[in-house]
VEXLO-786708 format. One record per residue (C-alpha): x, z, y. Coordinates in nm, 2 decimals, always signed. Example, Ala and Ser with C-alpha at 12.3 -4.5 7.8 and 13.67 -1.06 7.14 Angstrom:
BEGIN
+--------+--------+--------+
:     px :     pz :     py :
+--------+--------+--------+
:  +1.23 :  +0.78 :  -0.45 :
:  +1.37 :  +0.71 :  -0.11 :
+--------+--------+--------+
REM end
This chain:
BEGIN
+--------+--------+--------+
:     px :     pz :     py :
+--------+--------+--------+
:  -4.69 :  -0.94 :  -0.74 :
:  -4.90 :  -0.75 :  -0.50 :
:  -5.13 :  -1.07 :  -0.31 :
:  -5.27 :  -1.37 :  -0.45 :
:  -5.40 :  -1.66 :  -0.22 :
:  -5.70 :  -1.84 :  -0.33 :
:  -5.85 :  -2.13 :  -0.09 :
:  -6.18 :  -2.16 :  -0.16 :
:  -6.47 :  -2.44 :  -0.05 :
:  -6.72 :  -2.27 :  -0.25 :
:  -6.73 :  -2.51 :  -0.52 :
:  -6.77 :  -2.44 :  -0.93 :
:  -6.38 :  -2.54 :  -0.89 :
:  -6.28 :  -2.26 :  -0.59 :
:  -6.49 :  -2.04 :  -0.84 :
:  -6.25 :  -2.09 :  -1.13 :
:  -5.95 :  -2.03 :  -0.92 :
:  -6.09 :  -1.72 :  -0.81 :
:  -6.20 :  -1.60 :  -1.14 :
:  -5.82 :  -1.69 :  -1.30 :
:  -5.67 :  -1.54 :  -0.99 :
:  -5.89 :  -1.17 :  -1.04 :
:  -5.77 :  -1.14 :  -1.36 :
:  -5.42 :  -1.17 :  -1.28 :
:  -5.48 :  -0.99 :  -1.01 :
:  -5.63 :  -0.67 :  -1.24 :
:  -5.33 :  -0.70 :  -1.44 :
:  -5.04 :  -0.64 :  -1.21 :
:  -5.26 :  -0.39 :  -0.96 :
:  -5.29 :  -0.72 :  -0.71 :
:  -5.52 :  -0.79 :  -0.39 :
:  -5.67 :  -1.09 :  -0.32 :
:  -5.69 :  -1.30 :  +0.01 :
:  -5.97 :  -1.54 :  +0.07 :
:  -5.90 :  -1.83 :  +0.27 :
:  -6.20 :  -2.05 :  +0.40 :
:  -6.11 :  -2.33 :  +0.58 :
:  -6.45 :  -2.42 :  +0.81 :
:  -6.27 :  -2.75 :  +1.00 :
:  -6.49 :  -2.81 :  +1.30 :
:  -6.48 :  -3.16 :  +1.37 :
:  -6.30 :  -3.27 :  +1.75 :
:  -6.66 :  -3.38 :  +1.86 :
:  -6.75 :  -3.03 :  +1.79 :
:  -6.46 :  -2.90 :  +1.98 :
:  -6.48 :  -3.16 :  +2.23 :
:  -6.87 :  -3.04 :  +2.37 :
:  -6.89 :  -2.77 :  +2.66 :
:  -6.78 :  -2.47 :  +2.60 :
:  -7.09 :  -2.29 :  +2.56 :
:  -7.23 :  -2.55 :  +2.30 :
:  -6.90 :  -2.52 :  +2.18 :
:  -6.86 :  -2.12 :  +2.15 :
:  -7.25 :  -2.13 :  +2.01 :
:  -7.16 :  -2.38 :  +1.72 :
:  -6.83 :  -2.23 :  +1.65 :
:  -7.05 :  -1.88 :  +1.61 :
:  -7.28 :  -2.09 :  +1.40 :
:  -7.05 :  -2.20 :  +1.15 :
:  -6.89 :  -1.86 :  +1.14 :
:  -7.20 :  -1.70 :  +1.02 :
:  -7.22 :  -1.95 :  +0.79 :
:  -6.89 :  -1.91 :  +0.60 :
:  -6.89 :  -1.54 :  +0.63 :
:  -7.24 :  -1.48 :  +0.46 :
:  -7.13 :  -1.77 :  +0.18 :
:  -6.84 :  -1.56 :  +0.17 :
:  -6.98 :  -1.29 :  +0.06 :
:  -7.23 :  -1.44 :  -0.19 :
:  -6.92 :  -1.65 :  -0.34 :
:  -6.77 :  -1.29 :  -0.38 :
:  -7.05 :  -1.08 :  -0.54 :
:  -6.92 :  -1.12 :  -0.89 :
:  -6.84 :  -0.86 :  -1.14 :
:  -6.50 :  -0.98 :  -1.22 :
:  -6.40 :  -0.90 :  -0.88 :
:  -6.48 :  -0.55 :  -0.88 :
:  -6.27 :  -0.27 :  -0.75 :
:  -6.00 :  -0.56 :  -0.66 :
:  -5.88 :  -0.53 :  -0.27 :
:  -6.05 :  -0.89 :  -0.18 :
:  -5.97 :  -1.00 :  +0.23 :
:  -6.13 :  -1.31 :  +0.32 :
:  -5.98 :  -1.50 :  +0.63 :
:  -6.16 :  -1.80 :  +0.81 :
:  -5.99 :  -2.06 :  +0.98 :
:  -6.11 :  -2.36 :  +1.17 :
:  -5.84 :  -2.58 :  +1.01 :
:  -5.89 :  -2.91 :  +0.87 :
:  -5.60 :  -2.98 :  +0.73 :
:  -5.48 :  -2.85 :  +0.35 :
:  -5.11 :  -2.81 :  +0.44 :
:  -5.19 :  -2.52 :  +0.65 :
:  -5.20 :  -2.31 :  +0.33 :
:  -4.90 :  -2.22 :  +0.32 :
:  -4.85 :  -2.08 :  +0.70 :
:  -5.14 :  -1.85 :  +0.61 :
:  -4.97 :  -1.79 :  +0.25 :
:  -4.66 :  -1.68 :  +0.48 :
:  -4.79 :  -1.48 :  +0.69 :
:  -5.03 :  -1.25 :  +0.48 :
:  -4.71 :  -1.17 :  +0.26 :
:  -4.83 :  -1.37 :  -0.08 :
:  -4.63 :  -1.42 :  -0.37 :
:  -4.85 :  -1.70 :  -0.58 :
:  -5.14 :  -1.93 :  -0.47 :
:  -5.39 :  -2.03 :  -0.72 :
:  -5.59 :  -2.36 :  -0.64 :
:  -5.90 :  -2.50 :  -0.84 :
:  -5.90 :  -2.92 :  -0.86 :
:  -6.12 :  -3.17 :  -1.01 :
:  -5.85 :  -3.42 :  -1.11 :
:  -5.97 :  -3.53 :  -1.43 :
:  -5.72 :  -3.76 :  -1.52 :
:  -5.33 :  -3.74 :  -1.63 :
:  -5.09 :  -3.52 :  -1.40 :
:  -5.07 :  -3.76 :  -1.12 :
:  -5.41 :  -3.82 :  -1.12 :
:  -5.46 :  -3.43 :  -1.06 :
:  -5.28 :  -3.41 :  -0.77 :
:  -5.30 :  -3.73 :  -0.60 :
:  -5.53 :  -3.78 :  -0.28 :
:  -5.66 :  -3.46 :  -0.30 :
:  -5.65 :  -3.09 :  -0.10 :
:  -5.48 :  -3.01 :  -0.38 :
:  -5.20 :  -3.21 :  -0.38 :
:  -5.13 :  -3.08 :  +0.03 :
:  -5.12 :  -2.76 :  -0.06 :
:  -4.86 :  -2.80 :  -0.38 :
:  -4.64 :  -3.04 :  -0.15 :
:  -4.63 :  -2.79 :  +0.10 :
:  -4.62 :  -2.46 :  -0.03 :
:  -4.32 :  -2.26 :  -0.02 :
:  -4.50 :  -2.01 :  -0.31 :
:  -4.59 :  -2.10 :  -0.68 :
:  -4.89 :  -2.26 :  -0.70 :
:  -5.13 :  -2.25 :  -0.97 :
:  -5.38 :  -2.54 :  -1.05 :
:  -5.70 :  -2.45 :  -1.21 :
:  -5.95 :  -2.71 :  -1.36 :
:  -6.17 :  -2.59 :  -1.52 :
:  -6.35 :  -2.22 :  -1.62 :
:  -6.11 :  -1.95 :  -1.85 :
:  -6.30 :  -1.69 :  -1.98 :
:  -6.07 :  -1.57 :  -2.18 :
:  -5.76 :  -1.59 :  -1.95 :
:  -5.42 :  -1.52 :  -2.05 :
:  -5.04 :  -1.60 :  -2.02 :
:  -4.83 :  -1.57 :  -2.36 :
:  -4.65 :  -1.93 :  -2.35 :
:  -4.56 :  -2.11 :  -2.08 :
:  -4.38 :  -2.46 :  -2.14 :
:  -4.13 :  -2.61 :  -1.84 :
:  -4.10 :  -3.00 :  -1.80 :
:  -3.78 :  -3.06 :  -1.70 :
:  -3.54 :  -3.34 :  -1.62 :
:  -3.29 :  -3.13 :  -1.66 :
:  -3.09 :  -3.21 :  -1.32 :
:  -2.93 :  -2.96 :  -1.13 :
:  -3.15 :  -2.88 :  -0.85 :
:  -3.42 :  -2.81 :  -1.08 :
:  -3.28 :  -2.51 :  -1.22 :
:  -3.40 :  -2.27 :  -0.95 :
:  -3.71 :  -2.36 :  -1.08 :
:  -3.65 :  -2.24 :  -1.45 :
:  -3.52 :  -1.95 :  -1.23 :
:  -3.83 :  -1.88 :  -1.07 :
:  -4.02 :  -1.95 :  -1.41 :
:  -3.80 :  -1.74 :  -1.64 :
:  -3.90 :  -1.43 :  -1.36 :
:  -4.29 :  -1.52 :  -1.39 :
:  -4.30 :  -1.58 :  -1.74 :
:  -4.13 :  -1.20 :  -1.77 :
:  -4.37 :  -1.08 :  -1.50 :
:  -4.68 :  -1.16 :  -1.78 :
:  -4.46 :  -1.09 :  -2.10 :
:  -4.47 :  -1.47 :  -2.19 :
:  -4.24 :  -1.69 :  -2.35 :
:  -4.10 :  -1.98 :  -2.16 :
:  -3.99 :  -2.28 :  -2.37 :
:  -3.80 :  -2.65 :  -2.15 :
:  -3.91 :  -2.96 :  -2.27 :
:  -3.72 :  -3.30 :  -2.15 :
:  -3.92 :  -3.61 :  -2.27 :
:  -3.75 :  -3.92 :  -2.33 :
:  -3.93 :  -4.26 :  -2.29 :
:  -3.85 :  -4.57 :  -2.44 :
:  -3.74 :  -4.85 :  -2.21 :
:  -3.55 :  -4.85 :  -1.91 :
:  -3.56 :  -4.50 :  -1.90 :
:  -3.43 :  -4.45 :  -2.21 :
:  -3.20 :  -4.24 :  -2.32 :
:  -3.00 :  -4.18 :  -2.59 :
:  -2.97 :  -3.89 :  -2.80 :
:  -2.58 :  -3.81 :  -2.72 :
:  -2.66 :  -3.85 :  -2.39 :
:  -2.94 :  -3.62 :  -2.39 :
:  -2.75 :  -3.38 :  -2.53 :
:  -2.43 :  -3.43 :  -2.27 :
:  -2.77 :  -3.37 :  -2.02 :
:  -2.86 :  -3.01 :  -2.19 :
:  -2.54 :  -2.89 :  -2.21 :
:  -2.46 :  -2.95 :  -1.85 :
:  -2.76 :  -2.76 :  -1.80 :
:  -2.73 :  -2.45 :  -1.94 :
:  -2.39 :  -2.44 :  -1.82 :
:  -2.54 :  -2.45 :  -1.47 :
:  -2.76 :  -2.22 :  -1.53 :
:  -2.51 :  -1.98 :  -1.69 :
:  -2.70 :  -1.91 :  -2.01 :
:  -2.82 :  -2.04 :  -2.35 :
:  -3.12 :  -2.16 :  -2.37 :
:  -3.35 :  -2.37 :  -2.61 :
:  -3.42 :  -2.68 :  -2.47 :
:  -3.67 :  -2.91 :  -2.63 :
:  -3.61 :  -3.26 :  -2.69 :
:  -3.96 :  -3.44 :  -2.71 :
:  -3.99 :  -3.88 :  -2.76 :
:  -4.23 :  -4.07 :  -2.60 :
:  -4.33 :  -4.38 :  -2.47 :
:  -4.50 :  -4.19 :  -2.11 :
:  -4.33 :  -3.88 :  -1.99 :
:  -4.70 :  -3.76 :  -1.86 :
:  -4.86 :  -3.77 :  -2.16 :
:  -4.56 :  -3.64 :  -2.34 :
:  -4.55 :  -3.35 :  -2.14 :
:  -4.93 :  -3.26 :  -2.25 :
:  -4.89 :  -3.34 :  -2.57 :
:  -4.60 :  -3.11 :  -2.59 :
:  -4.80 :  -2.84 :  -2.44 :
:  -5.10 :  -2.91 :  -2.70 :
:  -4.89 :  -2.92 :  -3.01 :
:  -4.75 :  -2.58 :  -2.90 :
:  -5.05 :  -2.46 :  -2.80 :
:  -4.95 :  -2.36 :  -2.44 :
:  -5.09 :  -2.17 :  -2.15 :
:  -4.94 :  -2.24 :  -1.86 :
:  -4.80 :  -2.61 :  -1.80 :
:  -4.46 :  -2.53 :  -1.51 :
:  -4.39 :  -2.83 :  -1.29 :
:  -4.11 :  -2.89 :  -1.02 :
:  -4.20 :  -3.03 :  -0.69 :
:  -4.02 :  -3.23 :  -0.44 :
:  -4.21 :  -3.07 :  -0.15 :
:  -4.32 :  -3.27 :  +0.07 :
:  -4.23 :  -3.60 :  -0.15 :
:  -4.50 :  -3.46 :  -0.40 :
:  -4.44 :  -3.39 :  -0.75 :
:  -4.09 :  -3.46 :  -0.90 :
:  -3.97 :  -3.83 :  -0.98 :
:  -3.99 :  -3.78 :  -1.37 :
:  -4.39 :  -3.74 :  -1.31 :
:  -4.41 :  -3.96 :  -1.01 :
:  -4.43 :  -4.32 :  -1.08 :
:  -4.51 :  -4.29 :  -1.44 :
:  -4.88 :  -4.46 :  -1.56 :
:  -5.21 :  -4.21 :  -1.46 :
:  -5.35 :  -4.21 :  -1.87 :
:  -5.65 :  -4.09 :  -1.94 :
:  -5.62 :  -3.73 :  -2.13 :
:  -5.80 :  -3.58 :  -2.35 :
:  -5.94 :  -3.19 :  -2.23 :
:  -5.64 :  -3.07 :  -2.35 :
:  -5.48 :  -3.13 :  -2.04 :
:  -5.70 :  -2.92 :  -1.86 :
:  -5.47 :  -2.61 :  -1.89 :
:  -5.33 :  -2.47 :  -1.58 :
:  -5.01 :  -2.64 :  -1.40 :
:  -4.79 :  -2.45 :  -1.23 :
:  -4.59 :  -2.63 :  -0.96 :
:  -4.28 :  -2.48 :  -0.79 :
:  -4.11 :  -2.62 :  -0.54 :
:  -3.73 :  -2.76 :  -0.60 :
+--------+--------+--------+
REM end
């Protein structure tokens, strides 16, 4: 790992991501990139060119010296930190910047509040995770005491989702963690049962080409499964497949936004299928 993206807006939120992302940056010897996002509005950009050169130097100055009060903190010393300003406006030019500055993760604060859907759902946030090609990293709330030693992987356990596990297995080894799957099973229509399940795991790991432990967890909402799965084992790190640009993968999608407790305030992962 040698650059993290953070996109900040200068919010107690941006300031968690950045604070998560400094520490993972000190401990694989990482830089930093900044990105601002300033978004000039089109009546801005649609004055003369003077008022509009003048206003554009305007808010320039404005980022850049915000920039640099957002990055006088002591957990960013002696990390390479370059900030980049853009006059974009929309979230799902992250990942253009991500590409082209060589990154390898992006770590994101959001101030979802609510189950998984609820975190990404109408936000910047969820933009950037349906377009990023790169991991992205979700961070709600502050971490003092930051640190990756188990990371937990909802799966359905379909095919195209093993890249995923792939690319989780690799991070999870990257931090010296250990990575546990979890399939939850709801009752209902979507029920399963358990031969079936286990026809489902076995096809799997035979896909995958190894033998894994794969976790077999009931409940009556996948969501809240998930995160109490993660609680129970007392996880770190929360890994979730995406669909792109369809959002978050249909096992999350669809299921009911729940109210959780703060122990679904541990950092998600998203990687794209």
């Amino acid at each position: 790992m040698k650059k993290i993206l953070v996109p900040v807006d200068f919010s107690k939120h941006s300031e968690y991501a950045l604070e998560v992302a400094s520490k993972i940056a000190r401990q694989h010897e990482a830089g930093i990139v900044l990105l601002h996002m300033i978004g000039l509005s089109d009546s801005v950009l649609a004055n003369s060119e003077i008022a509009e050169e003048a206003e554009a130097k305007y808010f320039l100055k404005l980022a850049k010296d915000k920039i640099k009060e957002f990055t006088a903190k002591e957990y960013l010393k002696d990390i390479s930190v370059n900030a980049i300003i853009q006059n974009y406006k929309d979230f799902t030019e992250v990942n253009n910047v991500a590409q082209e500055q060589n990154c390898d993760l992006v770590v994101m604060g959001s101030h979802g509040t609510g189950g998984l859907s609820e975190l990404f759902v109408g936000s910047n946030t969820e933009k950037v995770v349906r377009t990023s090609d790169l991991p992205v990293i979700v961070i709600k709330k502050s971490h003092d005491d930051f640190s990756i030693k188990k990371m937990v992987m909802a799966s359905d356990l379909s095919k195209e989702s093993i890249p995923v596990y792939t690319k989780a297995k690799a991070f999870a080894e990257l931090f010296s963690a250990s990575l546990e799957v979890v399939y939850v099973n709801t009752s209902g229509a979507n029920f399963m049962g358990f031969d079936d399940v286990e026809k489902r795991m076995e096809s799997f790991k035979k896909e995958l080409g190894q033998e894994i432990n794969i976790n077999f967890y009931n409940h009556h909402s996948v969501e809240r499964g998930i995160l109490n799965y993660c609680f129970e084992k007392d996880a770190d790190l929360l890994v979730i497949p995406t669909h792109g640009r369809k959002g978050l993968a249909h096992f999350v999608v669809g299921s009911l936004a729940e109210n959780v407790s703060n122990h679904a305030k541990i950092p998600v992962m998203t990687i794209k299928l």
